[in-house]
N, C-alpha and C positions, 0 to 999 in steps of 0.2 A: 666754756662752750655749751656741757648740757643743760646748765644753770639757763643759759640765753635764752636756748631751743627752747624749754621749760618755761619759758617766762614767757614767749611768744602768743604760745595757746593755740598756736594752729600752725601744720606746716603740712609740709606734702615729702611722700618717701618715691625716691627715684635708685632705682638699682640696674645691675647689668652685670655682667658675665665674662669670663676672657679664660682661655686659660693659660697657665705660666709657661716657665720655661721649664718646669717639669713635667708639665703638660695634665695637669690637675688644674679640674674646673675652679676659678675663684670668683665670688661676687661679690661685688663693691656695694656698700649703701648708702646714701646723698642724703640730709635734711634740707631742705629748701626752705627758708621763712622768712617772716618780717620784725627784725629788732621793733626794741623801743622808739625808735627815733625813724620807723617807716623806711631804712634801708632792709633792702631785699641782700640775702647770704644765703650760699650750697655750699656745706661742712660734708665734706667726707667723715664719715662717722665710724665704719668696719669693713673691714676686708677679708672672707672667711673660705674656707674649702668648702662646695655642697658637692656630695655625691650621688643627688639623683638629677634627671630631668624633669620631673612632675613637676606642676606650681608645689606640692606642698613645702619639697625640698626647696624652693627660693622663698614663699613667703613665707613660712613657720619660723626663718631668722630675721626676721623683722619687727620687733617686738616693739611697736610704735602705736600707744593706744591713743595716743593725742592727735593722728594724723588724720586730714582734710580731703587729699589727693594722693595718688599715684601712680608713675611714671615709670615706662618702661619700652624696650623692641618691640615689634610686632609678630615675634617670633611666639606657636601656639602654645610654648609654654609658658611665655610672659603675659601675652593678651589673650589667652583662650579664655570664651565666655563662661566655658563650666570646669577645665581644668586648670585654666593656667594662671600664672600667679596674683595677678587682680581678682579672679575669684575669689582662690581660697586668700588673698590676706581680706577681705572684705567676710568671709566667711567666719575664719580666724578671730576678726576683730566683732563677728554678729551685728554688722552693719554696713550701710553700703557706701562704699570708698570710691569716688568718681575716677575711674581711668581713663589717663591723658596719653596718647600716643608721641614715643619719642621723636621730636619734629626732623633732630637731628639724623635718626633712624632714615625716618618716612624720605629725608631730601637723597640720602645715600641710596636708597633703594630706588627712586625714581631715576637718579643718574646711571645707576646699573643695569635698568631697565631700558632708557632708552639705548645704550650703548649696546647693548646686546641685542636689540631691535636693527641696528648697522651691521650687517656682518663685514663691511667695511672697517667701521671699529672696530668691532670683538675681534677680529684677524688683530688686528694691532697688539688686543692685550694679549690675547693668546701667545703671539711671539712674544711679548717679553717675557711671560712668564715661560715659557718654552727655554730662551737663553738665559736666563736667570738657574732654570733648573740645570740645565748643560754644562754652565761653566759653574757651579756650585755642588755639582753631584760629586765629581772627582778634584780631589785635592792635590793632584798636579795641573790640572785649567785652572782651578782658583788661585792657587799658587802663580801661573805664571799673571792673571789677569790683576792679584792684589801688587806683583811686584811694579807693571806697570804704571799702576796709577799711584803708587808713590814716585816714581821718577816723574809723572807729571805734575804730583805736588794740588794739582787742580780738580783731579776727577773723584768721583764717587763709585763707591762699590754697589755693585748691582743690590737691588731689593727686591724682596720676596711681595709679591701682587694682595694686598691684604682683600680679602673677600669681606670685610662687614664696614671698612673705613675706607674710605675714597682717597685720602688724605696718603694711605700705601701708596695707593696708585700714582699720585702725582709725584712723591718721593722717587719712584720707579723709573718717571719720564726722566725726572730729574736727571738722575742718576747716569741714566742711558745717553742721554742730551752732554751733558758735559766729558762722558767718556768714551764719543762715540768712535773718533778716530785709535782709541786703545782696543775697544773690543773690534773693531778690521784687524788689527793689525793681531792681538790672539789668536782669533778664528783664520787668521791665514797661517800662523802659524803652526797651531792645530792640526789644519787643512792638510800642510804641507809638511809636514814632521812625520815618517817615515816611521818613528818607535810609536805613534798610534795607532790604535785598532783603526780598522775598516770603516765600521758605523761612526764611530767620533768622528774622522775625514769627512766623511760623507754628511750629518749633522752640524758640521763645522762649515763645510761648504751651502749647502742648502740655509744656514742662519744668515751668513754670508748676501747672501745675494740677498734674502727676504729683507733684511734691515738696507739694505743699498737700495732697494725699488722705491717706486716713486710713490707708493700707495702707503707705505712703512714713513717716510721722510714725511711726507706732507702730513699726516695724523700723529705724528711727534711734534711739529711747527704747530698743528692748529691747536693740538691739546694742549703744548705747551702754553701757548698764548692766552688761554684762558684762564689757567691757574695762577699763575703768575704775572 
């Protein structure tokens, strides 16, 4: 593969960021080029710990002196014009490196933007991620709400609302869409379960009715419909 990249003569560096499950920032680095035979390939090339937010900390592990372009978030330490990491790898490298904005990026943050422009919507996501937190904070609601949806064999366990991929979010509906009649029937038991605190009753009821309304139904049906 680096023989290939190498043989190419030009290619462009695209990176990004996530962090794990131990919650240690990692960034991925992508080659993008053109073989011998004019097919286009993106080789995941390194996956490493950075411990700062500056660009230098993401482009000073880039060690790409053959590179043409690169691609990244729009986030100010990826595309800042004087700190962030398009700079300094163009800095880095003592030339200037054209940056291309991640389209994939740019179409995510449009869809987040308009929806949040709906407070119609945003009420939507807001309650899922509201019962998503509720029934996943205590590990007897998760408990009774994971036992459920193996006896239906068919549902899916709630997901966490991911803030930079869209892609969470439709997982989310998903999730809610198929086990919708399980989580009434938790949340009433909840509701009505006697060994719960006050505020859980209370949280269990008010989720209750919000996902039963007609403004929660119909923005599950339409978002659905889109994605899918």
């Amino acid at each position: 593969m680096v023989d290939e990249i190498k043989s190419s003569g030009a290619y462009a560096a695209m990176a990004d960021t996530t962090p794990d499950v131990s919650h240690l920032d990692q960034i991925s680095l992508v080659i993008r080029y053109v073989d011998a035979e004019f097919e286009i390939h993106e080789r995941l090339v390194k996956i490493s710990e950075i411990k700062g937010k500056s660009g230098d900390a993401f482009a000073l592990k880039i060690p790409l002196s053959m590179a043409r372009f690169q691609c990244y978030d729009t986030t100010a330490s990826m595309s800042g014009e004087y700190n962030g990491a398009q700079a300094k790898f163009s800095e880095h490298l003592e030339r200037n490196i054209p940056y291309i904005t991640c389209m994939g990026h740019k179409a995510n943050l449009c869809v987040e933007h308009c929806c949040q422009a709906s407070l119609f919507i945003d009420k939507f996501f807001t309650t899922l991620q509201d019962l998503y937190n509720f029934l996943t904070k205590s590990t007897s609601r998760f408990g009774k709400l994971k036992d459920k949806i193996e006896e239906l064999q068919e549902g899916l366990i709630m997901k966490n609302l991911s803030k930079t991929r869209w892609i969470g979010r439709a997982e989310s509906i998903r999730a809610v869409w198929l086990s919708y009649e399980v989580l009434l029937d938790v949340l009433a038991e909840i509701e009505n379960f006697q060994g719960s605190d006050r505020d859980a009753r209370k949280t269990a009821n008010y989720l209750s009715e919000t996902i039963q309304s007609f403004d929660f139904y119909f923005c599950m049906l339409f978002t659905k419909s889109i994605m899918y």
